[in-house]
DOMAR-297796 format. One record per residue (C-alpha): residue in three letters; x, y negated, z. Coordinates in steps of 0.02 Angstrom, whole numbers, plus 50000, padded with zeros to 5 digits. Layout:
// DOMAR-297796
(ala, (X, Y, Z));
...
***
This chain:
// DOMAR-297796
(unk, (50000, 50000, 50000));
(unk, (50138, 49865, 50029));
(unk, (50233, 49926, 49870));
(unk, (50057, 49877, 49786));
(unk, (50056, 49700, 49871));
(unk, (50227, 49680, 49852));
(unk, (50202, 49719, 49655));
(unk, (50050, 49587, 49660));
(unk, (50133, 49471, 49753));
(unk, (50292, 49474, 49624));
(unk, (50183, 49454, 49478));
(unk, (50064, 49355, 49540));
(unk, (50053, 49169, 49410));
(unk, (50072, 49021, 49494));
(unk, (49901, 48946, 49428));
(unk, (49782, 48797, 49486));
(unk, (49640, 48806, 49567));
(unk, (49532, 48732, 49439));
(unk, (49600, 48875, 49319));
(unk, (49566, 48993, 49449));
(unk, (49382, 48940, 49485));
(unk, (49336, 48901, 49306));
(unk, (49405, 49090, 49233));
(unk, (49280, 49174, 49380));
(unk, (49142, 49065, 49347));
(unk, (49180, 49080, 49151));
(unk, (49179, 49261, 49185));
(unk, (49008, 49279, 49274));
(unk, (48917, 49151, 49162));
(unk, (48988, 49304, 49019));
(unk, (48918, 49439, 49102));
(unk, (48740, 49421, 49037));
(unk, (48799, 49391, 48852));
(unk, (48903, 49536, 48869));
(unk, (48761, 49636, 48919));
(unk, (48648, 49578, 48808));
(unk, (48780, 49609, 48667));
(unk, (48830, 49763, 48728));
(unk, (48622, 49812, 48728));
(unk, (48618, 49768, 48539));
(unk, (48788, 49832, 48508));
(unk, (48722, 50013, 48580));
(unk, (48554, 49987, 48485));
(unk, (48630, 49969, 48324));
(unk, (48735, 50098, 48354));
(unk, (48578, 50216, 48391));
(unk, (48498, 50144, 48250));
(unk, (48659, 50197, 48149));
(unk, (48669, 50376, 48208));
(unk, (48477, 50399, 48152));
(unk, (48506, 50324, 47962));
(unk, (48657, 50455, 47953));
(unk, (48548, 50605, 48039));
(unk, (48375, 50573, 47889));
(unk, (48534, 50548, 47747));
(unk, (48610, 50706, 47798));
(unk, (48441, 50770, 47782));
(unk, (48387, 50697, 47607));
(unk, (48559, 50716, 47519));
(unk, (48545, 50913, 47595));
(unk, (48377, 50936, 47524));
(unk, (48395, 50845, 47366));
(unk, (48557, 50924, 47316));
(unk, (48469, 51097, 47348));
(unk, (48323, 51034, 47270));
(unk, (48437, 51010, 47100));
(unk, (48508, 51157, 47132));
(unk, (48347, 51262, 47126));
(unk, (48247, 51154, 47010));
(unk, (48169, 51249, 46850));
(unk, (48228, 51193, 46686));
(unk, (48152, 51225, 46521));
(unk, (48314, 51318, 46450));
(unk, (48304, 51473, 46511));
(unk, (48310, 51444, 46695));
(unk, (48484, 51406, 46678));
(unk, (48543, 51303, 46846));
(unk, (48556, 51124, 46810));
(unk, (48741, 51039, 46836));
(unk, (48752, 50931, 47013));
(unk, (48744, 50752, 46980));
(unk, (48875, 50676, 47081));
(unk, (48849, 50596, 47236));
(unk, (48789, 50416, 47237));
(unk, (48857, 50272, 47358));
(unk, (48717, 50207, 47484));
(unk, (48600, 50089, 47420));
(unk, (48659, 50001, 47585));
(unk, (48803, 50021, 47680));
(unk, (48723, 50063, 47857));
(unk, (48582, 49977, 47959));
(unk, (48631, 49823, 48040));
(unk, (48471, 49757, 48160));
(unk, (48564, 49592, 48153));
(unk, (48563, 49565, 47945));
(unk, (48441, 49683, 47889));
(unk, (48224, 49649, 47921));
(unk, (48114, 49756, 47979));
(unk, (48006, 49772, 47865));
(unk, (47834, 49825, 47896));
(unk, (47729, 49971, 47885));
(unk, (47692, 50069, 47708));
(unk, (47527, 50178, 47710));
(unk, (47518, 50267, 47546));
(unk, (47330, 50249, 47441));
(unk, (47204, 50387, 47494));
(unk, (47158, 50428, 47334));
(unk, (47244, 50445, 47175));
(unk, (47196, 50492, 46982));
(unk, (47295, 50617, 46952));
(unk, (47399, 50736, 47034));
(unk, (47570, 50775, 47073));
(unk, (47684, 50840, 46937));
(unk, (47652, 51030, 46929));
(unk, (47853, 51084, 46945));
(unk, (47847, 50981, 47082));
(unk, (47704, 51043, 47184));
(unk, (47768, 51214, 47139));
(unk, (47951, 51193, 47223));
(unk, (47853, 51089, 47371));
(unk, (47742, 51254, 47408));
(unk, (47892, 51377, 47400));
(unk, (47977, 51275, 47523));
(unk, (47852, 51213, 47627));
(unk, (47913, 51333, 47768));
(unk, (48095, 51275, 47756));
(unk, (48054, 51091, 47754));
(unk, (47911, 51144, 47919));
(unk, (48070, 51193, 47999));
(unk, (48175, 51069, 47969));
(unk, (48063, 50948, 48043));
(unk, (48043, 51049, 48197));
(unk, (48210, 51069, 48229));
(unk, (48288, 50905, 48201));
(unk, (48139, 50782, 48231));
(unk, (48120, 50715, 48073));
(unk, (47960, 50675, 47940));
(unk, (47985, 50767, 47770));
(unk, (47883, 50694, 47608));
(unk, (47911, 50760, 47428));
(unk, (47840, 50645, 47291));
(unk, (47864, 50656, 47108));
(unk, (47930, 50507, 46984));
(unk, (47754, 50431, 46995));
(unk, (47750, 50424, 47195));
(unk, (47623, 50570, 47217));
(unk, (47641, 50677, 47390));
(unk, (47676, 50862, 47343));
(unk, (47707, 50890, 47532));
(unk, (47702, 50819, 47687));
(unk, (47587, 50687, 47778));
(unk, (47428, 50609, 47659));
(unk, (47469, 50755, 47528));
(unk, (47394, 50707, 47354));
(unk, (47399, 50504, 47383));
(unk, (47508, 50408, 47297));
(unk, (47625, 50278, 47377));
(unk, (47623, 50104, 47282));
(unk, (47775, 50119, 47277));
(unk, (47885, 50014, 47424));
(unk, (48059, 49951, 47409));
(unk, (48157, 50118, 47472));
(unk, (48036, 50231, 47328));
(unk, (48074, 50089, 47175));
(unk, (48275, 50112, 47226));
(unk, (48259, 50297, 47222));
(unk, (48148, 50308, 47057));
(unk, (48280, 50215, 46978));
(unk, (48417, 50327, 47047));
(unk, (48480, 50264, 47193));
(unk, (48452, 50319, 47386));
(unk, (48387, 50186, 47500));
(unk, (48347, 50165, 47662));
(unk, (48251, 50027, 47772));
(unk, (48192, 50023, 47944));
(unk, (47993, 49982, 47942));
(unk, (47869, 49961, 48063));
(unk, (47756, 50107, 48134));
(unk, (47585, 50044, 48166));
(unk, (47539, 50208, 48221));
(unk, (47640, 50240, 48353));
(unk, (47670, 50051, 48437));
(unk, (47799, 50051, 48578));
(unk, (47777, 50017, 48769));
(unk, (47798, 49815, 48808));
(unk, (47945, 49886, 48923));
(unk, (48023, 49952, 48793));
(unk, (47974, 49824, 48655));
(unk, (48082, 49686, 48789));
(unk, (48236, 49775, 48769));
(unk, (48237, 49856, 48612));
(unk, (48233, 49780, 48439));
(unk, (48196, 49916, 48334));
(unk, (48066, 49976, 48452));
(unk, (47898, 50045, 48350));
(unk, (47991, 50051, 48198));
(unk, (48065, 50205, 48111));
(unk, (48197, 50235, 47977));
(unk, (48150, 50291, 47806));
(unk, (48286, 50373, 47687));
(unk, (48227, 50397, 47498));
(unk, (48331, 50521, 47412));
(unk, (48312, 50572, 47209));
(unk, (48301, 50716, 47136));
(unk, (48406, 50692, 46978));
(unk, (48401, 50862, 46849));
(unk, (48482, 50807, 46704));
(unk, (48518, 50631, 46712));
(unk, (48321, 50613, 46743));
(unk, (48233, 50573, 46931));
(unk, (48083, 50728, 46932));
(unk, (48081, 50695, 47135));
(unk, (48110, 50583, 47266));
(unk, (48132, 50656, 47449));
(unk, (48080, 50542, 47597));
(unk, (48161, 50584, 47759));
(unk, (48110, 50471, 47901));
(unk, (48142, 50465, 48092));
(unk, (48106, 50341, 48257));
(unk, (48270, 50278, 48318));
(unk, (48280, 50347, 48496));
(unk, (48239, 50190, 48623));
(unk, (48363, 50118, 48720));
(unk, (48279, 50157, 48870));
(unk, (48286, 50337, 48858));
(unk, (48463, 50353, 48772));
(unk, (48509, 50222, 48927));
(unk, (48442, 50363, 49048));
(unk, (48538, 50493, 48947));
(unk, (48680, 50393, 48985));
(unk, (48653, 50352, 49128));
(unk, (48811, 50411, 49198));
(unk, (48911, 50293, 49092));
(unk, (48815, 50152, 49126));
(unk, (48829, 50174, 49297));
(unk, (49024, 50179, 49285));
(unk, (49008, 50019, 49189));
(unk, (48910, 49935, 49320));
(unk, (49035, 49999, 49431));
(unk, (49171, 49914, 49353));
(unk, (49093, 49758, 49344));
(unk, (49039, 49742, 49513));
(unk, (49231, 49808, 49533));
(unk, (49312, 49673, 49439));
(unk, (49186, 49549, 49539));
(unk, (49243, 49580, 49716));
(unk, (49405, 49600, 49671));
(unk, (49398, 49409, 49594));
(unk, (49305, 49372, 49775));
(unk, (49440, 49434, 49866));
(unk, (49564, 49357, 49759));
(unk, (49486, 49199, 49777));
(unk, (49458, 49225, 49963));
(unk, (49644, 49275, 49975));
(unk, (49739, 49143, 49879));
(unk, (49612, 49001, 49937));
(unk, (49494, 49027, 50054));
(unk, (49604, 49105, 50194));
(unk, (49754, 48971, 50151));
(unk, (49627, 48822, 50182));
(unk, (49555, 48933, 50337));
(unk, (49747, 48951, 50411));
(unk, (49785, 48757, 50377));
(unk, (49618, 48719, 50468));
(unk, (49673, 48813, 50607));
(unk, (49846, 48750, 50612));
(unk, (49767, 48558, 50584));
(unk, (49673, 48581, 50756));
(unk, (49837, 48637, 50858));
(unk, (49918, 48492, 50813));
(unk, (49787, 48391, 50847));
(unk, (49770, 48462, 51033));
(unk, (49970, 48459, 51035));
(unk, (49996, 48669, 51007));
(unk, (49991, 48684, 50836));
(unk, (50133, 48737, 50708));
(unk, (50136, 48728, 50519));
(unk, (50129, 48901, 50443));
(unk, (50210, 48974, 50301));
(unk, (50142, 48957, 50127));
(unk, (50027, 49087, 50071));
(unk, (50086, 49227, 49967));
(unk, (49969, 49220, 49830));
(unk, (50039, 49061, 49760));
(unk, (49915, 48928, 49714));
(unk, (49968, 48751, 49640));
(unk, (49856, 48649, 49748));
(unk, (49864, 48771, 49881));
(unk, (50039, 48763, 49900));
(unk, (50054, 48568, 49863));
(unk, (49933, 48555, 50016));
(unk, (50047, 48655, 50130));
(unk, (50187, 48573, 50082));
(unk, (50129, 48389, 50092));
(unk, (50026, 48446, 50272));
(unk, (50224, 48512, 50322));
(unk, (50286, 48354, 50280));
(unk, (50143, 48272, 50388));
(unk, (50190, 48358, 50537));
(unk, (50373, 48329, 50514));
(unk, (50327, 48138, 50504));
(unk, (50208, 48148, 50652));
(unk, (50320, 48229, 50749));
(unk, (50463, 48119, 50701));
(unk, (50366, 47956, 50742));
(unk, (50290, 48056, 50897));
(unk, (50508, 48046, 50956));
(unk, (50518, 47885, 50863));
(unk, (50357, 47814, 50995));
(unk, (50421, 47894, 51159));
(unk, (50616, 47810, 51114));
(unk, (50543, 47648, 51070));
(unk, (50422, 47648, 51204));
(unk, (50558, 47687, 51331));
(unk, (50701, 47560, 51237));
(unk, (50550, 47431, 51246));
(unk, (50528, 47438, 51436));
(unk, (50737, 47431, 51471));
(unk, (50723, 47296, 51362));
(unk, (50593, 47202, 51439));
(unk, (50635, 47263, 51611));
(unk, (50778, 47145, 51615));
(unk, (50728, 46955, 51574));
(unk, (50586, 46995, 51675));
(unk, (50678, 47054, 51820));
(unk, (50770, 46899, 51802));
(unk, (50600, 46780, 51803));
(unk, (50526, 46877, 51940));
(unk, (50708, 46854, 52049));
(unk, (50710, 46672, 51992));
(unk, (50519, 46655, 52058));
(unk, (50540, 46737, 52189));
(unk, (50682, 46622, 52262));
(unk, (50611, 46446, 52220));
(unk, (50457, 46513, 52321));
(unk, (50536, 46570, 52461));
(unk, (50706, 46420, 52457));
(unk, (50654, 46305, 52329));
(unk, (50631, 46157, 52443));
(unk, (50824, 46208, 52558));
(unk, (50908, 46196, 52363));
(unk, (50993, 46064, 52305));
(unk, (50951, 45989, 52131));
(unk, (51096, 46065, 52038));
(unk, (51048, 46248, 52102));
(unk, (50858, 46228, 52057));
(unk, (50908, 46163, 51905));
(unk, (51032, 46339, 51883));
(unk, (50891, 46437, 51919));
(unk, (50752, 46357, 51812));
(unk, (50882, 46359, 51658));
(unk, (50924, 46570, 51700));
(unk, (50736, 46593, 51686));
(unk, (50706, 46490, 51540));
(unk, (50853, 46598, 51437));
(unk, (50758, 46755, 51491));
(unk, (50575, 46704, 51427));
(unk, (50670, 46631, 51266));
(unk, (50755, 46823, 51248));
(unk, (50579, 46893, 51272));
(unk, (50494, 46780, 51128));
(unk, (50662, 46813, 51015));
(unk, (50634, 47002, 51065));
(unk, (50457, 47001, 51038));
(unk, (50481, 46912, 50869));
(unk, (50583, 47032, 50796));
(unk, (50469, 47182, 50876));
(unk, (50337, 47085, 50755));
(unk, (50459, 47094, 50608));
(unk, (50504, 47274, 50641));
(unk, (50307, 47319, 50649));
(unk, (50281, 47239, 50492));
(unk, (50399, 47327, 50391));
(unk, (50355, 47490, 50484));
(unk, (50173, 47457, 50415));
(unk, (50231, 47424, 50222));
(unk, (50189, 47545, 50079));
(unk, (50267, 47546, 49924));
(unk, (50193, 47446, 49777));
(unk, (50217, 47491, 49596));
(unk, (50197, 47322, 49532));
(unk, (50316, 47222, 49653));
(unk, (50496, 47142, 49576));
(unk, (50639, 47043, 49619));
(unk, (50767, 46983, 49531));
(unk, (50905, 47032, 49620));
(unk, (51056, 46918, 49575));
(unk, (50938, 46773, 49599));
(unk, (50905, 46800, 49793));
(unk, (51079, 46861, 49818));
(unk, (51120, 46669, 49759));
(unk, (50974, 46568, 49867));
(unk, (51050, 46700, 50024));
(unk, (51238, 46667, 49989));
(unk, (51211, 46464, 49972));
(unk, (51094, 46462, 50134));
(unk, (51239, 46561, 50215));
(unk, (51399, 46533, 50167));
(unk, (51515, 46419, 50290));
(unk, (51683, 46350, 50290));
(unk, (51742, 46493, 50406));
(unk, (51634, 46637, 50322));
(unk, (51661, 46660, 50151));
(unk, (51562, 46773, 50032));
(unk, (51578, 46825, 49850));
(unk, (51477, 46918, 49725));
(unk, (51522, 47017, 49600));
(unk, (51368, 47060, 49475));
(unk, (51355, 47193, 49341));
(unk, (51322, 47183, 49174));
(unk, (51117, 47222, 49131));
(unk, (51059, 47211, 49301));
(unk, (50895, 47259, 49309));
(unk, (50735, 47197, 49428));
(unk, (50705, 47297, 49596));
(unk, (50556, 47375, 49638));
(unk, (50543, 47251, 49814));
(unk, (50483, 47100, 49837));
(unk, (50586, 46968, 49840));
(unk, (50545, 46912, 50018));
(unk, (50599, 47082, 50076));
(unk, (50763, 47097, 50007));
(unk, (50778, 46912, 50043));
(unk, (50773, 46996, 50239));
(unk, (50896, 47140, 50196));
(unk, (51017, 47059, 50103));
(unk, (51002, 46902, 50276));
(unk, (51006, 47030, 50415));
(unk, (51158, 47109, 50329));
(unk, (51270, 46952, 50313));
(unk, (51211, 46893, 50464));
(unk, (51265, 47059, 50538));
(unk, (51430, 47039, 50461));
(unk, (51479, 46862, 50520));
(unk, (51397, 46902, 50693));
(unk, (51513, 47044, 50688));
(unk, (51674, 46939, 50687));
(unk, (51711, 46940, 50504));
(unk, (51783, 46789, 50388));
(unk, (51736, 46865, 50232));
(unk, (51612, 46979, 50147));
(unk, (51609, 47046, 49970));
(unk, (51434, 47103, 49885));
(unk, (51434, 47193, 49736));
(unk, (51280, 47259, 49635));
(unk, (51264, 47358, 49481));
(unk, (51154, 47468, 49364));
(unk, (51163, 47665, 49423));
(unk, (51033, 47780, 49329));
(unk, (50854, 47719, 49351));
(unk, (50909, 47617, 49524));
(unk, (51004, 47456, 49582));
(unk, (51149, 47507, 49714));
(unk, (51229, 47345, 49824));
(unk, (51375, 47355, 49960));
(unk, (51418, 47237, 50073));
(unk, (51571, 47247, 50115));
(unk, (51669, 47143, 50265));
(unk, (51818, 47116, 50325));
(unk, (51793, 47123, 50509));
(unk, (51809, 47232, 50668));
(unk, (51734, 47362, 50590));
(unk, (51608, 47492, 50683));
(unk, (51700, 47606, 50806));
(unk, (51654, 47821, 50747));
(unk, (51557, 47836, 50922));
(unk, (51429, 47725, 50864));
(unk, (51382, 47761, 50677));
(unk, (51241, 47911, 50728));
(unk, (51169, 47774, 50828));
(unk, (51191, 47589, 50711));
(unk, (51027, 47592, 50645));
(unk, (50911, 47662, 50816));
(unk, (50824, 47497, 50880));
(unk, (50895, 47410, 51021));
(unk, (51047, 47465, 51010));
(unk, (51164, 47329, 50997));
(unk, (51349, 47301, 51066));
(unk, (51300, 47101, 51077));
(unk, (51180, 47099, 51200));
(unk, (51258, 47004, 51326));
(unk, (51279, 46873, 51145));
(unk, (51081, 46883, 51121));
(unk, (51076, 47022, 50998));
(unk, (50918, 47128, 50991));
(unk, (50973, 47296, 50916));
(unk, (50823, 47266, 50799));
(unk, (50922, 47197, 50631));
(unk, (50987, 47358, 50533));
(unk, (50815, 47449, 50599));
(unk, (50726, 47312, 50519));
(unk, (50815, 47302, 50350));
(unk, (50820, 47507, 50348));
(unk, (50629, 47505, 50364));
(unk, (50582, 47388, 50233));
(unk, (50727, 47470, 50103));
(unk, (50632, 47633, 50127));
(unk, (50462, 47555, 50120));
(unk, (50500, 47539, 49943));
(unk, (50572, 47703, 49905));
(unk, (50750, 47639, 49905));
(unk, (50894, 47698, 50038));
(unk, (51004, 47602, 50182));
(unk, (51164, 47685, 50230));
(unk, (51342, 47639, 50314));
(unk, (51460, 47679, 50195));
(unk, (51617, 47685, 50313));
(unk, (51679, 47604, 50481));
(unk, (51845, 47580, 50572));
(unk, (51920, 47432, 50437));
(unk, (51779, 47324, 50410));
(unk, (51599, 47402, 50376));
(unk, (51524, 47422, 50223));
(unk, (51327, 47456, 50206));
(unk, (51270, 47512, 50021));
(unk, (51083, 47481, 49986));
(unk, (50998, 47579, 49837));
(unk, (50857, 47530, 49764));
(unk, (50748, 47600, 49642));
(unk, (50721, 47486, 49464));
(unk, (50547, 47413, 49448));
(unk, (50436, 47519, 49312));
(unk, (50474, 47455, 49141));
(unk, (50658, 47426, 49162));
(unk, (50789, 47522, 49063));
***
């Protein structure tokens, strides 16, 4: 059994869902056209095996017939005329009519041709026979379409389409309807040729010359009955339809059903906090496994920012925790001393708590900035001409002591950002640089693939190897005591990969150097 699903599994076409629901539903809507086609398929072929069964018969009888057949010379057996084609090739309920019933006159003038009512009363116990045995309707009429034997003897037909064919020489039959024996309306709803039976006209040629015309006729069996004779078959049919159905329901149940169930189940442990992602089904499904892989990437990102909340939650408080210290300490004292201080300590006091409530609006501000590029998404349509806001940057910047340059490739194309967010990026990382103790700082952008790639590149300090893992966590900062946040690099990372592009630092010890890669707005080359 697991070499079986193993084998399915291994072969099993990575297909879409839509292809998936649309072949099952495709093949159900079938199943009544196939039935009814395989119905009319089985009564033409029932149809069929009657026209050859009365042929048999006629070409039999009419060959013997010749055979037997007095001639005026002597008695002498005639030669065999050879064996015609059909008149047509084989019944076909779906091209040829039905045509309808033939009742021969009761009366006629004259009657049959003496030679033939002489061979039709020698062998009226042969042909007796032969209809007993095999079911079928025996007439023998002579080249004027007189009965010499069989049902309304001595009436003549006038003359019907299958008797003119045969008086000229050629067999013929047609399937015509039998008003005297009408079918059942059960059976008239599923079968076509219902009520009808199938009339072969053979001739009699002696001579080159038509002295006879044998009619052989027979009901086609109804497809009720020859359904019930096999039966068995049917039922093996039905069998392997039903088969073929469940098997598509337990496909389907399988490769989408159960997948969706399992992700369900999954979805509500993580939202109760015990859930884990689970592996993708085996039964590969495009949308199936596009969901499990986007809902794996979901929990990777909820757990990340799950870390990313409790860190910044706790980094917030230390943060906080220490200008307000400081305004509480200072509060505390002017209540308790303020009026045994002198003017110059009150005044010392009042300035220390001033500097902590301007760090907590700086800090909050930049919380504000780092929420807002948290919150950004990606917009196809957004540009910025890159070389144009590194020049507005670099002039706002540049100072007598802090010198930049820019070096600009050739066909630089627009970046997907907007140019007030790389404005930020490109400000936080000078300002990092010159904050940082450098004199000078080299930026350098050019065209790579279907992006824009910058580094900044200073001359300063450097960042020691102990604290690249931790450069661009929020808060951290080795200037605090200098008023820096720790919020800068997170900022600029956040809204580079807002818009798809990438933030990294590039190497430390001599100088730093940050590269920024961003992707080239839609319609670039």
């Amino acid at each position: 059994m697991n070499a079986v699903k193993s084998f399915i599994i291994g072969h099993w076409p990575v297909l879409r869902m839509r292809t998936i629901i649309l072949g099952i539903l495709v093949f159900v809507a079938a199943l009544p056209g196939i039935g009814a086609l395989y119905l009319r398929v089985y009564e033409n072929a029932l149809v069929r095996q009657t026209e050859a069964e009365v042929r048999a018969v006629g070409v039999a009888l009419a060959q013997a017939a010749v055979l037997e057949w007095n001639t005026p010379a002597g008695g002498l057996h005639p030669r065999l005329a050879p064996l015609r084609p059909h008149h047509f090739a084989a019944i076909d309920l779906q091209r040829i009519p039905i045509l309808p019933d033939a009742t021969p006159h009761a009366h006629t003038l004259s009657p049959a041709d003496v030679s033939v009512q002489h061979y039709a009363a020698q062998h009226a116990p042969l042909f007796a026979e032969i209809e007993r045995q095999i079911g079928v309707r025996l007439m023998l009429l002579d080249q004027q379409g007189v009965i010499a034997y069989g049902d309304w003897e001595g009436s003549r037909f006038d003359q019907p389409l299958e008797l003119k064919i045969a008086l000229a020489g050629q067999p013929a039959t047609v399937l015509r309807r039998n008003d005297l024996d009408p079918p059942s309306w059960l059976v008239a709803v599923f079968s076509k040729a219902a009520g009808s039976h199938l009339i072969h006209s053979e001739p009699v040629i002696v001579n080159g010359r038509v002295v006879a015309v044998i009619v052989v006729s027979k009901p086609p069996q109804d497809v009720l009955t020859s359904m019930w004779l096999d039966r068995y078959k049917i039922e093996l049919g039905v069998a392997l339809i039903f088969g073929m159905l469940v098997l598509l329901s337990l496909t389907l149940a399988r490769a989408i059903v159960r997948p969706i169930e399992r992700l369900s189940a999954a979805a509500h442990g993580v939202a109760t906090g015990r859930g884990s992602v689970p592996a993708n089904p085996s039964l590969a499904v495009v949308e199936i496994n596009a969901l499990y892989d986007q809902y794996r990437a979901m929990s990777a990102t909820i757990a990340s920012r799950a870390g990313y909340l409790r860190d910044f939650a706790a980094a917030l408080s230390h943060e906080f925790k220490t200008p307000l210290t400081g305004i509480r300490g200072g509060i505390e004292l002017l209540q308790d001393h303020g009026t045994e201080m002198d003017a110059a300590k009150h005044a010392q006091f009042l300035d220390n708590m001033a500097g902590d409530a301007t760090r907590l609006t700086h800090l909050l501000s930049r919380l504000m900035e780092l929420a807002q590029a948290d919150l950004q998404y990606p917009d196809g349509h957004v540009r910025a001409d890159v070389a144009e806001v590194l020049r507005v940057v670099i002039d706002g910047l540049r100072t007598p002591g802090f010198g930049i340059t820019l070096i600009l490739g050739k066909s630089l194309p627009a970046a997907a950002i907007d140019a007030a967010s790389f404005e930020r990026v490109a400000t936080i990382l000078i300002e990092n640089a010159r904050q940082a103790g450098a004199t000078s700082l080299s930026i350098t952008a050019h065209a790579v693939a279907d992006a824009v790639e910058l580094h900044f590149q200073d001359n300063g300090p450097g960042i020691p190897p102990a604290d690249t893992a931790r450069i661009f966590a929020p808060f951290f900062t080795s200037r605090r005591a200098n008023g820096g946040t720790g919020l800068g690099l997170a900022i600029a990372r956040s809204l580079v990969e807002a818009h798809g592009g990438r933030l990294a630092l590039d190497s430390a010890g001599e100088g730093a150097c940050f590269t920024v890669v961003l992707r080239a707005a839609p319609g670039e080359p």
